[in-house]
C-alpha positions in Angstrom: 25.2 5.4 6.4 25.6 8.3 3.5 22.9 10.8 3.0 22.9 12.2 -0.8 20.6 15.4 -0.9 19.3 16.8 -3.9 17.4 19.7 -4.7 15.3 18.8 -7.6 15.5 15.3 -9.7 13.0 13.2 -11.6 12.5 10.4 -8.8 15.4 9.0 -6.5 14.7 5.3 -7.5 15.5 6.7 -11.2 18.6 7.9 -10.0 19.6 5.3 -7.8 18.6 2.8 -11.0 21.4 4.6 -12.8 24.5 3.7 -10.0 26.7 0.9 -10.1 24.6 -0.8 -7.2 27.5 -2.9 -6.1 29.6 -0.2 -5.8 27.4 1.8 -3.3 27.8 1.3 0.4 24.8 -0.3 1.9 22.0 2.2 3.3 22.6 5.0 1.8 19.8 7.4 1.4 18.7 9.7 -1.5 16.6 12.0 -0.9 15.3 15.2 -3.1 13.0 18.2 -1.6 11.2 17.9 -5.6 10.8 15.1 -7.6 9.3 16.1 -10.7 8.3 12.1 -11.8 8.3 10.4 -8.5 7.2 6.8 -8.9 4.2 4.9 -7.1 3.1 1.3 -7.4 2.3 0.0 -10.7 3.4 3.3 -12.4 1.5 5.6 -10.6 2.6 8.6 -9.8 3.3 10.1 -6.5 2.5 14.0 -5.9 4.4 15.7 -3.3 4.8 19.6 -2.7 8.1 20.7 -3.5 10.5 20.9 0.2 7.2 19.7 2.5 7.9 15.8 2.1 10.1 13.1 2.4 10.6 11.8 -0.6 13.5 9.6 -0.6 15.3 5.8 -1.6 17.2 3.8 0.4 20.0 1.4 -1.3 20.2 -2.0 0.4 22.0 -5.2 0.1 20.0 -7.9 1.6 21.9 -10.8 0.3 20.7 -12.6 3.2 17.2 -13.1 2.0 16.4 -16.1 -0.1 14.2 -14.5 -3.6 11.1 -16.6 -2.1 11.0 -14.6 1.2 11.5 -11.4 -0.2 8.4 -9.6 1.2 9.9 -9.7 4.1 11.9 -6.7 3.0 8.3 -5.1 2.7 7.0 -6.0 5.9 10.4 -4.5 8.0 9.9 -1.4 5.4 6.0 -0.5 6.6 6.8 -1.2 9.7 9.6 1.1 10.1 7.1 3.8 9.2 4.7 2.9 11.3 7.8 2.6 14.2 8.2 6.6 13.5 4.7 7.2 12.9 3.8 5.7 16.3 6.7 7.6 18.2 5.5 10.8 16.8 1.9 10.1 18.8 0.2 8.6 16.0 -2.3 6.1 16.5 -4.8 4.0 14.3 -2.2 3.0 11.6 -2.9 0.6 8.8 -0.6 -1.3 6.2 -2.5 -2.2 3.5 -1.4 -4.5 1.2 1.1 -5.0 -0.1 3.3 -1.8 1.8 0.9 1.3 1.7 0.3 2.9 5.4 -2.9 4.3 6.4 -3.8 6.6 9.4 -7.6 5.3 9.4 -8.6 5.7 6.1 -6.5 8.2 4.8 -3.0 7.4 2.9 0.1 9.1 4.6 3.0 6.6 3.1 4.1 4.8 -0.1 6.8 2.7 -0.7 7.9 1.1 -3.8 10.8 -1.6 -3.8 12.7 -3.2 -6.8 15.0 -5.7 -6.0 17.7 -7.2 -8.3 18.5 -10.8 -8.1 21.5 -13.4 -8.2 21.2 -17.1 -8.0 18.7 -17.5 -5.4 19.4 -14.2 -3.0 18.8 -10.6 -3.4 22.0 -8.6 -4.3 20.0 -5.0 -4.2 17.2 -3.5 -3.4 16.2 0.5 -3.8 13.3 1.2 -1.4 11.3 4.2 -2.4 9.5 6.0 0.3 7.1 9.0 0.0 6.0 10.2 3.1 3.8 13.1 3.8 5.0 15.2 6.7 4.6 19.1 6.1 2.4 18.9 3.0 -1.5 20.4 4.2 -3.2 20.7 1.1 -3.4 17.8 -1.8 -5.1 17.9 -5.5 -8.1 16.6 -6.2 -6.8 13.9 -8.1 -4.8 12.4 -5.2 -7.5 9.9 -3.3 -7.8 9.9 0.4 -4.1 11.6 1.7 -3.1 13.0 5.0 -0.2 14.2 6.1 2.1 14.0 9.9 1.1 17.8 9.9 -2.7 17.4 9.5 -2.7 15.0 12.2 -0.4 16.6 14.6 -0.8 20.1 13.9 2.9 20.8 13.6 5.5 21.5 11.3 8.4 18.8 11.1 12.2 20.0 10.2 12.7 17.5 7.2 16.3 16.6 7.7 15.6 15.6 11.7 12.7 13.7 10.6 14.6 11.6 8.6 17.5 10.8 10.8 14.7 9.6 13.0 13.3 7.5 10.1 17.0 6.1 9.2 17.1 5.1 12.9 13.3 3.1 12.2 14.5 1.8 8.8 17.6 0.3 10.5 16.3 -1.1 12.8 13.6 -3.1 11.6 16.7 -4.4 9.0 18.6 -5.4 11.6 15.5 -7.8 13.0 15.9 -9.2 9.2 19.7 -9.8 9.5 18.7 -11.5 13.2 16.3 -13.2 11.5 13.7 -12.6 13.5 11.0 -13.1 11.1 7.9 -14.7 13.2 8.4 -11.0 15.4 8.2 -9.4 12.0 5.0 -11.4 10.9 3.5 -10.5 14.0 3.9 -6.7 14.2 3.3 -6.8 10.5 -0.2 -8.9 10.9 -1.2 -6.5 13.8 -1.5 -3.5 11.3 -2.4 -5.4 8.7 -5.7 -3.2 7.7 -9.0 -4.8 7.1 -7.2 -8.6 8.4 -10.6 -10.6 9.4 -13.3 -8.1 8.1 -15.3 -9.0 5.0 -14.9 -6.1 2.2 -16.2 -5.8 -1.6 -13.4 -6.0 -3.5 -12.9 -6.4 -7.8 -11.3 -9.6 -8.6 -11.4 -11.1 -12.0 -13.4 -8.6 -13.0 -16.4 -9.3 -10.9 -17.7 -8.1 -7.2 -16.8 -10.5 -4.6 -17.0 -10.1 -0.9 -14.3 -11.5 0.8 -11.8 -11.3 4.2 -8.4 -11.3 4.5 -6.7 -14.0 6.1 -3.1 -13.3 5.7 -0.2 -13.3 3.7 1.6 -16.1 2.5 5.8 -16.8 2.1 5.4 -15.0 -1.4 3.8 -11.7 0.0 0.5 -13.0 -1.8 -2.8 -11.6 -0.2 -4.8 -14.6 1.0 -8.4 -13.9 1.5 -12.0 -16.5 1.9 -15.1 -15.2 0.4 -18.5 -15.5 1.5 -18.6 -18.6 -0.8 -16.4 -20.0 1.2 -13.2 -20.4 -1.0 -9.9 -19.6 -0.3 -8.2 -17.1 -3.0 -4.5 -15.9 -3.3 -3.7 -12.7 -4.7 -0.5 -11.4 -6.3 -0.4 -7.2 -6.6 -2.9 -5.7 -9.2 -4.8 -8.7 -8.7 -7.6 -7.7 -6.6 -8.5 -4.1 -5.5 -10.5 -3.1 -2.7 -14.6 -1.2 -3.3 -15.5 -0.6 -0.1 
């Protein structure tokens, strides 16, 4: 494992976009006390306080995975987070979909993954997570975040916190290697948030209540409204109202 630590960069997926990929040993870590652009899901942005955060990417090589089960990747990601979140004394964590963790209702974690394919495997993946640890006050534009520090009512020393997070991250990648994939599912369908209640959500551009059911092979959000049919859902497709 190499750690690369930088002091200020636009976002660490950026930089890790611009390495010769195959060329860079498998889990290494980038991470930066500022990014000035970091990157969210479906170019958002994500705001962090400069040195309060982890902000970091991790470079992987999960050639094992087939492209169709490649949410996988996701699922062992979330969970790792929730693995440290939990052993810091956590409780009432949430993924929601597709790889966003929740403490309640409040956002503590993203995580952003772009993978590059061969043939039918992955050759590469660059995981970014942003997670909030030290971080106590957010701008009004960010909705709904929380931080380790607002829950716990410590401060966290960055660098320990992610060795500890390293430790998580490998070894929810090592269940992948195993392939232990229905212990994945499980843990992954236990935090699932808002599996089995009926919400409002936007799809199509119209209201619709609806309840999650799962997730299928593909990572797709399966849900049942109150009409009764069954609806799958690939990211940006549907968004949760209330």
């Amino acid at each position: 494992m190499e750690i690369i630590h930088l002091d200020t960069i636009d976002s660490t997926n950026r930089y890790c976009e611009l390495l010769d990929l195959d060329q860079v040993e498998e889990f290494t870590i980038v991470y930066a006390d500022e990014q000035t652009a970091g990157k969210g899901q479906q170019s958002h942005v994500w705001e962090s306080q400069t040195g309060k955060n982890l902000t970091l990417s991790l470079i992987l090589h999960p050639t094992f995975i087939q492209i169709p089960d490649q949410y996988q990747l996701h699922k062992a990601l979330s969970l790792a987070v929730v693995d440290l979140l939990k052993a810091l004394g956590i409780s009432n964590l949430h993924i929601k979909w597709p790889n966003d963790i929740y403490v309640a209702d409040k956002k503590i974690c993203g995580i952003l993954v772009a993978n590059k394919l061969s043939k039918n495997i992955l050759q590469s993946s660059i995981c970014g997570i942003g997670l909030n640890v030290n971080q106590t006050e957010f701008p009004a534009w960010v909705p709904n975040p929380i931080s380790i520090s607002q829950i716990t009512h410590q401060e966290y020393d960055l660098p320990l916190l992610l060795s500890q997070l390293a430790q998580c991250l490998m070894s929810r990648y090592q269940m992948l290697k195993r392939g232990e994939l229905q212990h994945i599912d499980r843990d992954y369908m236990d935090c699932l948030m808002n599996l089995g209640v009926e919400k409002k959500y936007l799809y199509q551009s119209e209201t619709i209540l609806a309840t999650i059911t799962g997730i299928n092979r593909y990572g797709h959000l399966l849900l049942k409204t109150s009409k009764q049919e069954e609806i799958s859902c690939q990211m940006g497709e549907i968004s949760l109202i209330s």
